[in-house]
N, C-alpha and C positions, 0 to 999 in steps of 0.2 A: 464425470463427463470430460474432464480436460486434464492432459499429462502434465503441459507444462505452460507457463505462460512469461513470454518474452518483453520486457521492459527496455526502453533504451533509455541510454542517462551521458552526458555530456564529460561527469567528475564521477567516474567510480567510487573512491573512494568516497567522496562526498554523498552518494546516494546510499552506499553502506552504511555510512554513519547514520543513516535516516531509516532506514529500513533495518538496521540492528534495534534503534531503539522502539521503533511501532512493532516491529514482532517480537522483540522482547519482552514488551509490557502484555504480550498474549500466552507469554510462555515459549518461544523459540527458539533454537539455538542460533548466534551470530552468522551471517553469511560466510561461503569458504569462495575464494578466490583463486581462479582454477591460468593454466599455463596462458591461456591467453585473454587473461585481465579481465575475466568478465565474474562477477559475482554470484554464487546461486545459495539458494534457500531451500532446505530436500524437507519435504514432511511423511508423513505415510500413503496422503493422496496425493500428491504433487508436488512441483516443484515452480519455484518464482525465481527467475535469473533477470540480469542487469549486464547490460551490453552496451558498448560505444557500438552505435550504427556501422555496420561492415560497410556499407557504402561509401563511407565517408564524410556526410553530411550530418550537423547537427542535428543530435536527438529532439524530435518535439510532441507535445500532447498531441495523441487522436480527437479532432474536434467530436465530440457527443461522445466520444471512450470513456468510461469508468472503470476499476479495477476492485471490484467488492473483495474483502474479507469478512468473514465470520466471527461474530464474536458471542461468547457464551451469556454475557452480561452485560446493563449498562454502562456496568462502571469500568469492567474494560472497555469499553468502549471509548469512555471519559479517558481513561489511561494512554490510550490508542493515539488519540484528538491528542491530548496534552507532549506526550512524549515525541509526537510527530510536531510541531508547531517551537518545542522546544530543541529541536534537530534537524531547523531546516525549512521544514515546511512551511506552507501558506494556508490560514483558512479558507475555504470558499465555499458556497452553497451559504443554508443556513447554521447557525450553529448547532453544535449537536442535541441530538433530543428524540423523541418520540413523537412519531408524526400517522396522522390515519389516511392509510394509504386507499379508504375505500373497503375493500375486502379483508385486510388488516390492517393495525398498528405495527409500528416499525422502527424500530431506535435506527437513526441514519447519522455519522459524523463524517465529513469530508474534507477533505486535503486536495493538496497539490503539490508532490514531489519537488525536486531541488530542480527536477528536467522538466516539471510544467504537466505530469502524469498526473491526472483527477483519479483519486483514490478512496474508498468509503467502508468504514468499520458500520455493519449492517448486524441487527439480529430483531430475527420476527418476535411479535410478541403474543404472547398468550392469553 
């Protein structure tokens, strides 16, 4: 459904650091840093880039924005959680786990990037 999805972050490099280690611990390769300073993430279906706001204003969280990733397993998930929190990150929400969402269960972990971006390692469960 989505080509690409736009991030903004205050420290570049600083949010690469952070986002090399949560997409790493999924298997993906480090961000590349393109002519003008901005970071992207290429996969088969999309792409995640990291930008200082063209406006000129401080980067900040979408109030009620999330930014889901997929993950194949709890423990990446756990992997996810830990390497992000270990690179920056904030916990927020509840801790990671598996939660019944009603019509499913649902392993949910959440963060909050180095810019204040609410972000969450998700995988339905069966």
């Amino acid at each position: 459904m989505f080509s690409h999805v736009m991030l903004g972050a205050n420290d570049i490099q600083e949010s690469k650091k952070f986002y090399d280690a949560i997409l790493g611990a999924l298997g993906y390769d480090e961000g590349t840093i393109d002519p003008k300073g901005r970071c992207f993430y290429f996969t088969k279906t999309g792409i995640l880039g990291l930008s200082v706001p063209i406006n000129g204003e401080p980067a900040c969280h979408g109030n009620g924005s999330t930014l889901g990733f997929a993950v194949e397993t709890t423990e990446l998930g756990d992997a996810w959680h830990a390497a992000g929190l270990a690179n920056g990150g904030v916990a927020c929400e509840d801790p990671p786990g598996v939660r019944d969402g009603g019509a499913m269960k649902l392993y949910l972990a959440y963060l909050r990037d180095p810019a204040g971006n609410k972000i969450c390692a998700m995988k339905r469960m069966t």
